[in-house]
C-alpha positions as CSV (number, residue, x, y, z in Angstrom):
1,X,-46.0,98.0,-154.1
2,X,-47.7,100.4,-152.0
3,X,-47.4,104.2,-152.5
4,X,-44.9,104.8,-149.5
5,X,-42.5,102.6,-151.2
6,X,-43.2,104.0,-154.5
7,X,-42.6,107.6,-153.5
8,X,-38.6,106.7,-152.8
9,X,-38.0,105.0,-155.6
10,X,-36.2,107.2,-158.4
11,X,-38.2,108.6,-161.6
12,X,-37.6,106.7,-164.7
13,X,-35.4,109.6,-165.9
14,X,-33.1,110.0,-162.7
15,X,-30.0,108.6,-163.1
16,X,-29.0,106.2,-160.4
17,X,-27.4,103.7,-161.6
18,X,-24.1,102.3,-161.6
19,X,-22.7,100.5,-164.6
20,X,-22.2,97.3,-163.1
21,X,-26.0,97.6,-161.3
22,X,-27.2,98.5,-165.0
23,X,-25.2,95.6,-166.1
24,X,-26.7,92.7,-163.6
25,X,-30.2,94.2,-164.3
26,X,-29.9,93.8,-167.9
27,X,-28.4,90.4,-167.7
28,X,-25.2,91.7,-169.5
29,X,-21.7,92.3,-169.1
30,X,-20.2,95.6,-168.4
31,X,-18.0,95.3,-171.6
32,X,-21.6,94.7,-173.5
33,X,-23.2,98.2,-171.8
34,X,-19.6,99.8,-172.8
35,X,-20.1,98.3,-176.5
36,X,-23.1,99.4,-176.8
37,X,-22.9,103.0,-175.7
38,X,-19.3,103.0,-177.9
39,X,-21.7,102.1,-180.9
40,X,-24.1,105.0,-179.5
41,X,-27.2,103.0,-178.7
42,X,-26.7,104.5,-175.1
43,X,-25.9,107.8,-173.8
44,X,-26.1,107.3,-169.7
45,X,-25.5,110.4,-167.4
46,X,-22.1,110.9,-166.1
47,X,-21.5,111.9,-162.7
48,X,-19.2,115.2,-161.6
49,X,-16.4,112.4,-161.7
50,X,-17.4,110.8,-164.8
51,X,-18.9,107.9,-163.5
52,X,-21.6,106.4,-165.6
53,X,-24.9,106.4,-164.0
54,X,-27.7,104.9,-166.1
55,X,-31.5,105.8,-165.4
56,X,-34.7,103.8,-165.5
57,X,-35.8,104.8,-169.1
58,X,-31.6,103.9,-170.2
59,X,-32.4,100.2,-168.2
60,X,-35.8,100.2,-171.0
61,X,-33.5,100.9,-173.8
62,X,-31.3,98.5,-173.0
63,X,-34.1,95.8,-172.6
64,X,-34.9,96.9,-176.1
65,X,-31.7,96.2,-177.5
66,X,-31.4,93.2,-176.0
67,X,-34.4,92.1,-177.6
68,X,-33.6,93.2,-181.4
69,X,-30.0,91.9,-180.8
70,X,-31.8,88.6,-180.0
71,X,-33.5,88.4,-182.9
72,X,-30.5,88.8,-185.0
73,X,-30.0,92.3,-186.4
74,X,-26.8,93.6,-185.6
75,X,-25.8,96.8,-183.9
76,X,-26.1,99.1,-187.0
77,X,-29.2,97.9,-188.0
78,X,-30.8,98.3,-183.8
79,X,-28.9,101.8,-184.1
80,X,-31.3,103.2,-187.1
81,X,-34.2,101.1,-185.4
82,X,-34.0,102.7,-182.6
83,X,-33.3,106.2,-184.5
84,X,-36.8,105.8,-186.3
85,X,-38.8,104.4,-183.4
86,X,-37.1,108.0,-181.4
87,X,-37.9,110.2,-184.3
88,X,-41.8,108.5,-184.5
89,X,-41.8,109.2,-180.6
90,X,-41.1,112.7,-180.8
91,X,-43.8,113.2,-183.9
92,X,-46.4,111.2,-182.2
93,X,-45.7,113.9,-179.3
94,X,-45.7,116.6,-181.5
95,X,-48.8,116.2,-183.3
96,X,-50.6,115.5,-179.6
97,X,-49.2,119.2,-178.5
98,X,-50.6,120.4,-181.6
99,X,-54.3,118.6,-181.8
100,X,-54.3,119.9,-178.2
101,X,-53.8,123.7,-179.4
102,X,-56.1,123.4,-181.9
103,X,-58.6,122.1,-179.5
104,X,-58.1,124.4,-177.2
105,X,-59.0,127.3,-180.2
């Protein structure tokens, strides 16, 4: 894709998507996306009308739940995976801020 084409295309944050868009990327049904975000494995945006608009980094989410659900775990057990693997995110990010202050000392 060349850069042209790249600069128009929404940031992995911005959310764009309609549920039923979200859906057919996923490969899911609607009532699945609803399920899941019922069992909080999904928190998409909500438009001024309360429409549910789902962003890139929701779409890599859901491609991850997919995945454990394939694999057999059930939605309690992908809800605390996906709890750790958020909290390990945000400590890996934390201890980068902080060798980067102590580096810059």
């Amino acid at each position: 894709m060349d850069s042209d084409r790249r600069d128009h295309l929404p940031g992995s944050a911005r959310a764009v998507y309609a549920i039923s868009v979200a859906a057919e990327l996923a490969g899911v049904g609607i009532q699945t996306l609803r399920l899941y975000e019922q069992h909080g494995l999904l928190t998409p945006a909500r438009s001024a009308g309360g429409t549910r608009r789902y962003s890139g980094d929701d779409l890599a989410r859901l491609e991850r739940i997919i995945s454990l659900s394939g694999q057999g775990i059930n939605l309690a057990g992908i809800a605390r995976i996906l709890e750790l693997e958020d909290a390990n995110t945000a400590l890996t990010a934390e201890r980068d801020h902080l060798r980067r202050r102590q580096e810059q000392s």
